[in-house]
gemmi code that builds the backbone of each chain (N, CA, C; Angstrom):
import gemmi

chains = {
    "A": [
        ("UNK", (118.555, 129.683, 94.327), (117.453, 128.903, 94.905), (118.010, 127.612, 95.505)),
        ("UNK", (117.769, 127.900, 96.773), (118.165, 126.181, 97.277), (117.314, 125.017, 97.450)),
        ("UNK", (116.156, 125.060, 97.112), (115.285, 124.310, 97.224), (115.194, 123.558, 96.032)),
        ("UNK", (115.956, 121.900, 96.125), (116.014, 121.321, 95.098), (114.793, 120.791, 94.285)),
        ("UNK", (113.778, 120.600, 95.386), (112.632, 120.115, 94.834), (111.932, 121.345, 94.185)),
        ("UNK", (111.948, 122.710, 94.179), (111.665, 123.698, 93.225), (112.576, 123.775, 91.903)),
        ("UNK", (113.988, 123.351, 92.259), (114.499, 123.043, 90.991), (114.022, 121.659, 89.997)),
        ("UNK", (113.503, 120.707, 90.872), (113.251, 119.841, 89.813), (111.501, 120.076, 89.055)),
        ("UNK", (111.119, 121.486, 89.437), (110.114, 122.151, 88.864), (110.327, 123.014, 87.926)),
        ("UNK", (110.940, 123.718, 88.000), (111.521, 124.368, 86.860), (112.600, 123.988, 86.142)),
        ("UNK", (113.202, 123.089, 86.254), (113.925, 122.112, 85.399), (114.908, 121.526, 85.000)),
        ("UNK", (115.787, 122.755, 86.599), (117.261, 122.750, 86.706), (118.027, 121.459, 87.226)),
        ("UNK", (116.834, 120.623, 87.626), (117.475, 119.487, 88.083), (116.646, 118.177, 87.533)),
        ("UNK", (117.002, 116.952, 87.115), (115.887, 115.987, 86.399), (115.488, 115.507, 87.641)),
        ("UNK", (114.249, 114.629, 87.070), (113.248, 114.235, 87.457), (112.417, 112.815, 86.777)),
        ("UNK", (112.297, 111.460, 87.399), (111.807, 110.945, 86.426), (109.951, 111.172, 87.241)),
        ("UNK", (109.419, 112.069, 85.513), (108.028, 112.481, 85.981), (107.212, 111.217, 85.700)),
        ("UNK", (106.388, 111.552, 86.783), (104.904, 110.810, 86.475), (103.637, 111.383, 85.822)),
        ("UNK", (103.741, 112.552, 86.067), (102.387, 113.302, 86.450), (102.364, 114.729, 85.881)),
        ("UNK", (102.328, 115.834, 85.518), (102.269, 117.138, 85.669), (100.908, 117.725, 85.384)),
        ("UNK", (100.277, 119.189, 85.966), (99.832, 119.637, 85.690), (99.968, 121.116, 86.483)),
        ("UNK", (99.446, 121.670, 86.254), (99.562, 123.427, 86.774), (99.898, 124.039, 88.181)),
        ("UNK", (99.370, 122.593, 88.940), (99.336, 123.119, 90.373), (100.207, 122.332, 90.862)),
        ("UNK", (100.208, 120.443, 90.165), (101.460, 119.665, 90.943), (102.133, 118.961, 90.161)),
        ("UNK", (103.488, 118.577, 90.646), (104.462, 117.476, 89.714), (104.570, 116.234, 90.801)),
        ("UNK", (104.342, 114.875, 90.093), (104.695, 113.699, 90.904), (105.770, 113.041, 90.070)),
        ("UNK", (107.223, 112.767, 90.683), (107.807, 112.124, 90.325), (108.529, 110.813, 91.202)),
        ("UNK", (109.470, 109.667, 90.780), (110.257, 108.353, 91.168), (110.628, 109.157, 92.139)),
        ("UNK", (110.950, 108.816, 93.808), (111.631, 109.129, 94.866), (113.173, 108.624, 93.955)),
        ("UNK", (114.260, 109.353, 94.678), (115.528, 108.471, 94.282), (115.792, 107.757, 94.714)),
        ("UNK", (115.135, 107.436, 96.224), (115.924, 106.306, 97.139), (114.249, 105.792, 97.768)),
        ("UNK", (113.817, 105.001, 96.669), (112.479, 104.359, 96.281), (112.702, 103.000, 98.047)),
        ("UNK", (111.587, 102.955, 98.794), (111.819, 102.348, 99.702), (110.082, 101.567, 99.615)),
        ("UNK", (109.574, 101.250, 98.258), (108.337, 100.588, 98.081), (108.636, 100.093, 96.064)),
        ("UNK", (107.967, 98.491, 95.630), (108.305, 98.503, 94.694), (108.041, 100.149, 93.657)),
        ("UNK", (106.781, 100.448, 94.266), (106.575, 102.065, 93.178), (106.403, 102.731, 94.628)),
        ("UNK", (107.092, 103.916, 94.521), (107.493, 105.028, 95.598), (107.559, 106.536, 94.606)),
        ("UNK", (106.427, 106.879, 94.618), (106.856, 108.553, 94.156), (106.297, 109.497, 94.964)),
        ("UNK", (106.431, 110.760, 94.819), (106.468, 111.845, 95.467), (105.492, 112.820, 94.687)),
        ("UNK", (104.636, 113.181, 95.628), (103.573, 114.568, 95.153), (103.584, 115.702, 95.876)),
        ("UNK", (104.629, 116.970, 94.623), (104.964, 118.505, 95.489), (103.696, 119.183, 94.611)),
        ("UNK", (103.879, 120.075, 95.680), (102.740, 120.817, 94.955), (104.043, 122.087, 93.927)),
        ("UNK", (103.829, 122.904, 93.349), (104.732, 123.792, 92.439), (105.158, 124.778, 93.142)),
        ("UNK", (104.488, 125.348, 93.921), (104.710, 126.674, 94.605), (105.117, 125.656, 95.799)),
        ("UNK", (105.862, 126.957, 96.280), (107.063, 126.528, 97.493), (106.790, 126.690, 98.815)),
        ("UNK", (106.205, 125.420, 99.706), (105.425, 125.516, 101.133), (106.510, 124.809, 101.435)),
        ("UNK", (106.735, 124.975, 102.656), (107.551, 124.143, 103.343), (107.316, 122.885, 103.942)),
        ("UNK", (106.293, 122.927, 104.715), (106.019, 121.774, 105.285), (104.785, 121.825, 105.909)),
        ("UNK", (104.211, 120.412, 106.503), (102.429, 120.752, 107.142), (102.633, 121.766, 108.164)),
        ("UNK", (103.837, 121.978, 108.702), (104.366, 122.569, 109.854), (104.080, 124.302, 109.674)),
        ("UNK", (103.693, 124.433, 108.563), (103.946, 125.986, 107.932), (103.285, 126.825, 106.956)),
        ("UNK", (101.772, 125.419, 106.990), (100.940, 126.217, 106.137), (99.732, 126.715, 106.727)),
        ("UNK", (99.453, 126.954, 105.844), (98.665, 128.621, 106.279), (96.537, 127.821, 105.706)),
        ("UNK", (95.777, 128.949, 106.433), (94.136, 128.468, 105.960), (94.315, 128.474, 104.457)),
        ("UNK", (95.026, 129.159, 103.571), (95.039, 129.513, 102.619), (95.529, 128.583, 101.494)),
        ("UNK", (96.190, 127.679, 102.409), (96.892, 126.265, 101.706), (95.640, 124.788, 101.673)),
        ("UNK", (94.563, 125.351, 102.481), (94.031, 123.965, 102.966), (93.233, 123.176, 101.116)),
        ("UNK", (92.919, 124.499, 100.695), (92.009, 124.044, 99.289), (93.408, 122.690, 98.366)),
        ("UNK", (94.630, 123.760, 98.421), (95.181, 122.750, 97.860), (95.931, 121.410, 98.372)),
        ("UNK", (96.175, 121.349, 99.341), (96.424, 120.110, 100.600), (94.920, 119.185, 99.844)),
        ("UNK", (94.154, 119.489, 100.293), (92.785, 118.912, 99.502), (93.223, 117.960, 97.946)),
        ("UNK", (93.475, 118.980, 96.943), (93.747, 118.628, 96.097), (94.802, 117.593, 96.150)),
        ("UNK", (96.228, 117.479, 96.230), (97.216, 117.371, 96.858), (96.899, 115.560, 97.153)),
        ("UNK", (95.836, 116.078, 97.999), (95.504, 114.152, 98.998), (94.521, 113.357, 97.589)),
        ("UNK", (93.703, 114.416, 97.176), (92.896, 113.736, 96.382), (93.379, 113.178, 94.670)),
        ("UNK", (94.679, 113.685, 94.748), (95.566, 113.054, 93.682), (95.918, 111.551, 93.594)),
        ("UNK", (96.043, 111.620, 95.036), (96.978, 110.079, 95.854), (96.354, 109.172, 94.653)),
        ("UNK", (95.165, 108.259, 95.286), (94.765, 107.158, 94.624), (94.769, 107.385, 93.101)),
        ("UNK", (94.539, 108.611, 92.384), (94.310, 108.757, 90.889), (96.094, 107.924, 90.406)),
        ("UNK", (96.822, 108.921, 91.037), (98.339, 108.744, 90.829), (98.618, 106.914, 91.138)),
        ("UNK", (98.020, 106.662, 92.370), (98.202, 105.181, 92.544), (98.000, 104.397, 92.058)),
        ("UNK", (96.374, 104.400, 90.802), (95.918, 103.472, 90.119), (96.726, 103.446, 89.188)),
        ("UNK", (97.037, 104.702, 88.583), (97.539, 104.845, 87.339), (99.548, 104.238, 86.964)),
        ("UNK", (99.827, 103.771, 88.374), (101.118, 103.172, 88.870), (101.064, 101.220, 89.009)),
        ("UNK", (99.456, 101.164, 89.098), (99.172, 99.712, 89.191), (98.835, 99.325, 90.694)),
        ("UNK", (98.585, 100.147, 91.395), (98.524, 99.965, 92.912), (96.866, 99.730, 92.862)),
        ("UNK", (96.379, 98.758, 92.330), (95.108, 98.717, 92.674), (94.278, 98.804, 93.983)),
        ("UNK", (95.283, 98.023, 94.615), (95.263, 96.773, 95.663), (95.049, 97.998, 96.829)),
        ("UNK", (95.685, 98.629, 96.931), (96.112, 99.576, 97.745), (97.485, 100.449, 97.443)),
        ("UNK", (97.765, 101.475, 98.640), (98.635, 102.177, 98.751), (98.652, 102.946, 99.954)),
        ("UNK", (99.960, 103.461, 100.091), (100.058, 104.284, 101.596), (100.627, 105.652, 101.188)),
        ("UNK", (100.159, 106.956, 101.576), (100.622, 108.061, 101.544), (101.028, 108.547, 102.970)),
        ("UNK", (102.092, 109.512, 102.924), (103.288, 109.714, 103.935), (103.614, 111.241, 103.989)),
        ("UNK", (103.232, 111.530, 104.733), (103.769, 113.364, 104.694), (104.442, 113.201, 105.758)),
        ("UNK", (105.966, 113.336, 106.153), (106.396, 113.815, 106.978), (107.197, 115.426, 107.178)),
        ("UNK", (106.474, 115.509, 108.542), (106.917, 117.174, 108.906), (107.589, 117.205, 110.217)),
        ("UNK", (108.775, 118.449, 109.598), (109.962, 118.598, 110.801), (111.504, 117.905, 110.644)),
        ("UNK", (111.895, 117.670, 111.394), (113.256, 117.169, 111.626), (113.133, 116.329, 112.261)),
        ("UNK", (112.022, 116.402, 113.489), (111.038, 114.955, 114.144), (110.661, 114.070, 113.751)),
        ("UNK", (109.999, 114.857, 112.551), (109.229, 113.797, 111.687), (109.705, 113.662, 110.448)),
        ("UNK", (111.183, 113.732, 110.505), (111.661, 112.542, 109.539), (111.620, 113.667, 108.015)),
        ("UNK", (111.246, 114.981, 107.854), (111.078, 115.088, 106.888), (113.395, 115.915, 106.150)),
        ("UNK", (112.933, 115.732, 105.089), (114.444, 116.045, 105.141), (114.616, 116.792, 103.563)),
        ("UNK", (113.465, 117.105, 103.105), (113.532, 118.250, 102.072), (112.475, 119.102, 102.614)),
        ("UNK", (112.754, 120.339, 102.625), (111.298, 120.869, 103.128), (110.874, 121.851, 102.170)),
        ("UNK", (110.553, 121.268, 101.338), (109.182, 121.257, 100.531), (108.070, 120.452, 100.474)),
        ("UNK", (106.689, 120.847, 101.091), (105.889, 119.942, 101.374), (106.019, 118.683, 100.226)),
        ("UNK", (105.623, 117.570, 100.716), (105.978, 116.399, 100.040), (104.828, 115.266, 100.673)),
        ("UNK", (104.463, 114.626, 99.548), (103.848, 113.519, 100.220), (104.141, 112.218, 99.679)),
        ("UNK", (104.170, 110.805, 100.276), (105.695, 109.919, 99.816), (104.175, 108.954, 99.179)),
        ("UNK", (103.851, 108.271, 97.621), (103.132, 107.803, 97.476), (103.193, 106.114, 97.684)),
        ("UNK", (103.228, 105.233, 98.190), (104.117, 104.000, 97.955), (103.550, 102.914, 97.953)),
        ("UNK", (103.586, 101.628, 97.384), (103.205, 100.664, 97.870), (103.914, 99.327, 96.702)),
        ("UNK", (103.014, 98.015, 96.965), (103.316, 97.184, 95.871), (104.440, 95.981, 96.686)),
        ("UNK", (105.034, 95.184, 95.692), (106.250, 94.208, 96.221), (107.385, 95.348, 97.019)),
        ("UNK", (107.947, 94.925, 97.936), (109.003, 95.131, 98.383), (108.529, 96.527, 99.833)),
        ("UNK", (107.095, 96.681, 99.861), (107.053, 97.912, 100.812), (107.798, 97.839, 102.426)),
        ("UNK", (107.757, 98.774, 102.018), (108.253, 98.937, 104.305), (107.009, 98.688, 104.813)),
        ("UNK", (106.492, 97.411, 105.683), (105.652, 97.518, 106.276), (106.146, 98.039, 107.669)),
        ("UNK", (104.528, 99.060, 107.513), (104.459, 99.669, 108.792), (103.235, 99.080, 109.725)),
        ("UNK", (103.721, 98.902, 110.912), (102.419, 98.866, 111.219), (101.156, 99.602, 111.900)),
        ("UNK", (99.873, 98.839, 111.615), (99.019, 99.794, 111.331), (97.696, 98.952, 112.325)),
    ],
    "B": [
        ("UNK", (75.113, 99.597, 112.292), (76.352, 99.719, 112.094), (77.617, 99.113, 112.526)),
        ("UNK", (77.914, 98.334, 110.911), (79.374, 97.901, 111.372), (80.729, 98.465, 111.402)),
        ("UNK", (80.680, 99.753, 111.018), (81.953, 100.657, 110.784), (82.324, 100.935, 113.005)),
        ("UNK", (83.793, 100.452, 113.119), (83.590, 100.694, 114.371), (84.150, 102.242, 114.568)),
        ("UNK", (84.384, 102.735, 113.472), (85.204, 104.856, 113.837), (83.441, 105.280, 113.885)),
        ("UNK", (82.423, 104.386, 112.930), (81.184, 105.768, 113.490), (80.528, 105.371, 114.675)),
        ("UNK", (81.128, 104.013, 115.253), (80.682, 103.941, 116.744), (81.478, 104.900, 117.691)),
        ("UNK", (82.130, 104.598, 117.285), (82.857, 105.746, 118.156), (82.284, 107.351, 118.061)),
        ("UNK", (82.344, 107.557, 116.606), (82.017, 108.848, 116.332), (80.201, 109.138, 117.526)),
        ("UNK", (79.360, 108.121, 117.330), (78.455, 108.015, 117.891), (78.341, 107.751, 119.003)),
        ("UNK", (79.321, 107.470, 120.146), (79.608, 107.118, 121.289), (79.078, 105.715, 122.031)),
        ("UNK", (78.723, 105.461, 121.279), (78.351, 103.968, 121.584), (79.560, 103.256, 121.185)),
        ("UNK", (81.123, 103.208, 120.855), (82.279, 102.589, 121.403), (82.938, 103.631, 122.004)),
        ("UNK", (83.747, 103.494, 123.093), (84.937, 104.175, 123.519), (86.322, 104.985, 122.890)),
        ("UNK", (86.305, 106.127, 123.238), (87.935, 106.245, 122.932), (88.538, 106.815, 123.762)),
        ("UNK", (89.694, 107.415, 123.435), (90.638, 108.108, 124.482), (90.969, 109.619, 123.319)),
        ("UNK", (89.641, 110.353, 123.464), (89.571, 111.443, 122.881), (90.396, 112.687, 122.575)),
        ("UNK", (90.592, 113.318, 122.096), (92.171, 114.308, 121.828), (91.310, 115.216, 121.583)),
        ("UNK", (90.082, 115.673, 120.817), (89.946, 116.679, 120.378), (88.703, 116.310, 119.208)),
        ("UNK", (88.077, 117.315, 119.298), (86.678, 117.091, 118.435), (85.910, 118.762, 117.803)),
        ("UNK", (85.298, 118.457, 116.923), (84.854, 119.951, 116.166), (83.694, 118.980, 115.262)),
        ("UNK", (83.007, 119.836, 114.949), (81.873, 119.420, 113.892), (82.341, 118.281, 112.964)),
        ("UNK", (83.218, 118.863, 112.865), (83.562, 117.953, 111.618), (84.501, 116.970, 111.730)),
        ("UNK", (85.750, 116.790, 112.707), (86.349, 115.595, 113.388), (86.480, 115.437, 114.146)),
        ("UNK", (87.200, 114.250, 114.680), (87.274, 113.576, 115.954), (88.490, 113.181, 115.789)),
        ("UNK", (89.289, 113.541, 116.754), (90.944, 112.874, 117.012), (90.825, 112.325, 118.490)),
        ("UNK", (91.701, 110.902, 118.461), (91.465, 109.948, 119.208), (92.696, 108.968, 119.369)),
        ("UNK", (93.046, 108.451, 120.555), (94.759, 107.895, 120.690), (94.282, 106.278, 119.860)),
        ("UNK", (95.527, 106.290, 119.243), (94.945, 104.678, 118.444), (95.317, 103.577, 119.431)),
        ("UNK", (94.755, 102.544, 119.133), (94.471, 101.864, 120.406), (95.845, 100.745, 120.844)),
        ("UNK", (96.385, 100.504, 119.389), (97.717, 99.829, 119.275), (98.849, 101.152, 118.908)),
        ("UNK", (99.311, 101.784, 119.252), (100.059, 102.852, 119.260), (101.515, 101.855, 118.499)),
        ("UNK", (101.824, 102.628, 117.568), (103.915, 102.118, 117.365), (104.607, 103.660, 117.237)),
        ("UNK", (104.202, 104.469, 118.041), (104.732, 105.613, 118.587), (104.484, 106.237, 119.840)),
        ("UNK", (105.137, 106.839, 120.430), (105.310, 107.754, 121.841), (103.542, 108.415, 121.649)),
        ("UNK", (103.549, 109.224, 120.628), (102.117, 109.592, 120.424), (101.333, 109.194, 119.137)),
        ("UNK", (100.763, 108.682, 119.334), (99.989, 108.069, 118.134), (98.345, 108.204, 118.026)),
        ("UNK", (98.013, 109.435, 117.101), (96.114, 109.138, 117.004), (95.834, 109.481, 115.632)),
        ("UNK", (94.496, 109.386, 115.570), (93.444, 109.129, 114.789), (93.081, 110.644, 114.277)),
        ("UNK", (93.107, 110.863, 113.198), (92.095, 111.880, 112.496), (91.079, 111.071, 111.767)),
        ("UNK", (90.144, 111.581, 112.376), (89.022, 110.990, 111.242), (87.763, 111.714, 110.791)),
        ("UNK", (87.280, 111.532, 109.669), (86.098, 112.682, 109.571), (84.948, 111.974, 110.098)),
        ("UNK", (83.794, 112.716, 110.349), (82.707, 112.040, 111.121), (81.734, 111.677, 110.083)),
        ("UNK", (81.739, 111.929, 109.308), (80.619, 111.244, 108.423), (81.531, 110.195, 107.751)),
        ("UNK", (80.816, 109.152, 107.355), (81.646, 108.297, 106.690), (82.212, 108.106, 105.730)),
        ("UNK", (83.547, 108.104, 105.262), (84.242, 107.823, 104.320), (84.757, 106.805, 104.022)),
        ("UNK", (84.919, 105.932, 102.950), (85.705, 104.747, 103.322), (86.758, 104.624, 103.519)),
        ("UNK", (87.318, 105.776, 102.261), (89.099, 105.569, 102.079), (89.328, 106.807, 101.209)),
        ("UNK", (91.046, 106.905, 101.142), (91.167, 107.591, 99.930), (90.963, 107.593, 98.346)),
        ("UNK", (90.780, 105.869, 98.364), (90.176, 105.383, 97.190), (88.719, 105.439, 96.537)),
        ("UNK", (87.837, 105.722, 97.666), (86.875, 106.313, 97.342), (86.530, 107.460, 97.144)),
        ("UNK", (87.125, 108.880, 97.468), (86.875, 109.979, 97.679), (86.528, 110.680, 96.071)),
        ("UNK", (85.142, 111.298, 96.217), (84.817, 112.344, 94.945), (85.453, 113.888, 95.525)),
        ("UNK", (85.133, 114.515, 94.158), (85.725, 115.980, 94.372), (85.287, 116.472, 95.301)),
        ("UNK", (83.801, 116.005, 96.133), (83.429, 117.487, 97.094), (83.246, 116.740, 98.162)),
        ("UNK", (84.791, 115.326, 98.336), (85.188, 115.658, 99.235), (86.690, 116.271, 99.761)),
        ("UNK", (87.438, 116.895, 98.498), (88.784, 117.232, 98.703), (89.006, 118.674, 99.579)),
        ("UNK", (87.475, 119.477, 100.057), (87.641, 120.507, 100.935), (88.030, 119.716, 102.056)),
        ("UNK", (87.084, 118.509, 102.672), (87.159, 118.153, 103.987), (88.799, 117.528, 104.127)),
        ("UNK", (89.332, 116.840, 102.829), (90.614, 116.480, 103.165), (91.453, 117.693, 103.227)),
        ("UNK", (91.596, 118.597, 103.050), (92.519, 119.780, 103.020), (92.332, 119.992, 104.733)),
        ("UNK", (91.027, 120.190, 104.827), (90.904, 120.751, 106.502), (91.659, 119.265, 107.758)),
        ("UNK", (91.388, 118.313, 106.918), (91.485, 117.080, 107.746), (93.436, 117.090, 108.353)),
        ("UNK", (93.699, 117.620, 107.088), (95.224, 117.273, 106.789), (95.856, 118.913, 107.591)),
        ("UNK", (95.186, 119.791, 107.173), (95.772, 121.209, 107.834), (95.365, 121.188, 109.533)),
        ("UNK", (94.773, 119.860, 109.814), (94.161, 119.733, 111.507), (95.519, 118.810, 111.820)),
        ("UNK", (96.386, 118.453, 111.201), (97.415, 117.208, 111.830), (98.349, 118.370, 112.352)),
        ("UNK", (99.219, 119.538, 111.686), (100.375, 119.912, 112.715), (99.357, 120.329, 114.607)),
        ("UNK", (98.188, 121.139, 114.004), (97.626, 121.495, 115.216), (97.759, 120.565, 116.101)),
        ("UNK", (96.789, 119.506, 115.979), (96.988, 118.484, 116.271), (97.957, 118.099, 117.315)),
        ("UNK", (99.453, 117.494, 116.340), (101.340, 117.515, 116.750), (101.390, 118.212, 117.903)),
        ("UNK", (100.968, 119.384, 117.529), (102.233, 120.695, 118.335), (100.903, 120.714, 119.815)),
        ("UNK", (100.068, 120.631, 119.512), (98.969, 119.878, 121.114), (99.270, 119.080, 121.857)),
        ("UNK", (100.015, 118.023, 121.601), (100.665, 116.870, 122.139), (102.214, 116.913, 122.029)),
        ("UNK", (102.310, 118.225, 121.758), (103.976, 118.237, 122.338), (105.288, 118.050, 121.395)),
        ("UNK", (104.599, 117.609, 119.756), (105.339, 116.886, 118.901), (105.796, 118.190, 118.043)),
        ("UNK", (106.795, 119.689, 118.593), (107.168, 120.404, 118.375), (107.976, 120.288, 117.049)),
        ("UNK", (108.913, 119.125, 117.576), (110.008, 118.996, 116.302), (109.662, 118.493, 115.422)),
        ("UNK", (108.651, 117.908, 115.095), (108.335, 117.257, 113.946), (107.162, 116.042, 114.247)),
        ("UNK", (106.380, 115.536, 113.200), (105.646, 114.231, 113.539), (105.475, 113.599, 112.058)),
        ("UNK", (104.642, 112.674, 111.847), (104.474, 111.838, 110.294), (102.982, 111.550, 110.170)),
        ("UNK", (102.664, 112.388, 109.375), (101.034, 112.001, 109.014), (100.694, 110.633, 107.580)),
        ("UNK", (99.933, 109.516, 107.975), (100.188, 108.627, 107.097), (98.949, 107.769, 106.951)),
        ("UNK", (98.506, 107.915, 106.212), (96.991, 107.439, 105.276), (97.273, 105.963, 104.783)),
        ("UNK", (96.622, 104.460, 104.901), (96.580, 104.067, 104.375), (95.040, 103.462, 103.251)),
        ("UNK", (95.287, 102.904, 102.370), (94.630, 103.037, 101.719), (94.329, 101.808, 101.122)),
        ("UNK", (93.442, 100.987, 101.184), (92.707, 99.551, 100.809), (93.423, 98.311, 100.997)),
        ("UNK", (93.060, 97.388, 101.172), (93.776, 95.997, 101.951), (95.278, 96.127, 101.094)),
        ("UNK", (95.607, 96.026, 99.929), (97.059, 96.449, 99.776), (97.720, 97.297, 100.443)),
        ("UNK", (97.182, 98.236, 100.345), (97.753, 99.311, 101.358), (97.810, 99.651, 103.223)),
        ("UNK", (97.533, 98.447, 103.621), (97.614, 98.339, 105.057), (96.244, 98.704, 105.315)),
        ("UNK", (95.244, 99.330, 104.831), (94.333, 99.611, 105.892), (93.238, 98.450, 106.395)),
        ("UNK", (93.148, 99.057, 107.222), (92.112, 97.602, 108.313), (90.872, 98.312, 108.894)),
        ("UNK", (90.757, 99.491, 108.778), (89.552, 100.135, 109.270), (88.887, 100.387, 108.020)),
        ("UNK", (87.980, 100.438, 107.524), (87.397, 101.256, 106.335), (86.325, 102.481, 106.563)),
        ("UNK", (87.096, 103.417, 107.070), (86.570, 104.398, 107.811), (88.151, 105.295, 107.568)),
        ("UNK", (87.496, 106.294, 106.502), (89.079, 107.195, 106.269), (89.732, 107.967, 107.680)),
        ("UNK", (91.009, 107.505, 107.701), (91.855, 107.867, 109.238), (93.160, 108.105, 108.785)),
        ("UNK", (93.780, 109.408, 109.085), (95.318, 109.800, 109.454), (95.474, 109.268, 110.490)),
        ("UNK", (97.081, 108.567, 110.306), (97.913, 108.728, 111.617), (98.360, 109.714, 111.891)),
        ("UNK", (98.573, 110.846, 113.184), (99.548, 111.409, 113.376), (100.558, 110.903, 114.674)),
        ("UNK", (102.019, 110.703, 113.788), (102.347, 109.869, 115.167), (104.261, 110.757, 115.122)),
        ("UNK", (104.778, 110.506, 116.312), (105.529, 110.624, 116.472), (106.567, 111.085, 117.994)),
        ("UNK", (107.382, 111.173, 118.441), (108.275, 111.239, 119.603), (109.190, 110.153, 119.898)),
        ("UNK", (109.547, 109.808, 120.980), (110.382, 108.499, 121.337), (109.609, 107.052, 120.992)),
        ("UNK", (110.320, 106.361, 120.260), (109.914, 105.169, 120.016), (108.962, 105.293, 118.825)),
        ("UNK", (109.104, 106.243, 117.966), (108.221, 106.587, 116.619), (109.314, 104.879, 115.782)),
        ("UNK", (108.335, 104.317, 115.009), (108.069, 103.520, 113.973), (109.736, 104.179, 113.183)),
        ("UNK", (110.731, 103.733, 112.547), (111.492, 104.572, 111.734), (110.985, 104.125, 110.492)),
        ("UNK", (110.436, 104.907, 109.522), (110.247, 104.792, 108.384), (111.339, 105.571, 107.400)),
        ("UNK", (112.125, 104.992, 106.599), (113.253, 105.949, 105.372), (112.514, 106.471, 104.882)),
        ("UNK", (112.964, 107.717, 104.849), (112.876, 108.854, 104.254), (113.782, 109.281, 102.732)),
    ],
}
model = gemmi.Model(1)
for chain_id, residues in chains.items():
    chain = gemmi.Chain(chain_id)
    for i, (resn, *xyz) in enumerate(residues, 1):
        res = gemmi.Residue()
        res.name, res.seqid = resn, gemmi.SeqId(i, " ")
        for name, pos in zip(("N", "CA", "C"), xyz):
            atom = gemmi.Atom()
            atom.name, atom.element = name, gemmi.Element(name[0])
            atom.pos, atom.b_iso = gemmi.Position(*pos), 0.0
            res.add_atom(atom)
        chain.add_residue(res)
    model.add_chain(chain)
structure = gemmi.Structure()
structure.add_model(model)
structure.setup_entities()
């Protein structure tokens, strides 16, 4: 299996977790670019927004509607920014869908 | 109404329209920091991701499975970056829930 982010689901590779439950794992990005920066995969192995299917949309749903639960529970009252990038265009560089959760002291402001 | 996305949605403000269905409206953002840069937004009002209950995580699944379409409409083959922000910490300035989808020459570099 080359898909590291399926390995850090089944367990072959660590992970510092935040989150688990049946459908997703959120864990610390390694190369954290917000004071709190983690990552929400879903378990099963999509590649990217680039590649999913009607059949994915229920959990994409789920997926987004994690964000803020995951954010409060990180201290991001204030706010937060979620980040899916898709492609090689768009910057993405594991392709396992991924969505980048981030915010707090030290963020990349983007602007908006 | 002071929300200015349901003036729009209502046509009583302007946009530079991309694409529309019952249920959204995509629209070029008006300060662009990419080659292509617009708006997903749902038409009934949402505030944020911080507000969202469970029945609305169908419309975010569809909202979010409408961004590659979206991309690959405007040309953004290789890739693009879909990116939510979320309450005055979190950059947002509209309170009217909106994806960016942005990306091509002169895309924003955000680390990955």
């Amino acid at each position: 299996m080359d898909c590291i982010f399926c390995r850090i689901v089944e367990g072959s590779l660590p992970s510092r977790k935040v989150y688990e439950d049946e459908e997703f794992l959120v864990f610390h990005d390694i190369h954290p670019f917000a004071a709190v920066h983690v990552l929400i995969i879903p378990k099963r192995h999509v590649e990217s927004l680039q590649s999913i299917k009607e059949s994915d949309e229920a959990m994409l749903g789920r997926l987004m509607a994690l964000a803020p639960r995951i954010a409060a529970s990180l201290g991001l009252e204030s706010g937060f920014r979620t980040l899916i990038n898709s492609g090689v265009g768009g910057g993405q560089e594991v392709f396992h869908l991924h969505a980048h959760v981030f915010g707090g002291e030290g963020s990349v402001r983007i602007p908006t």
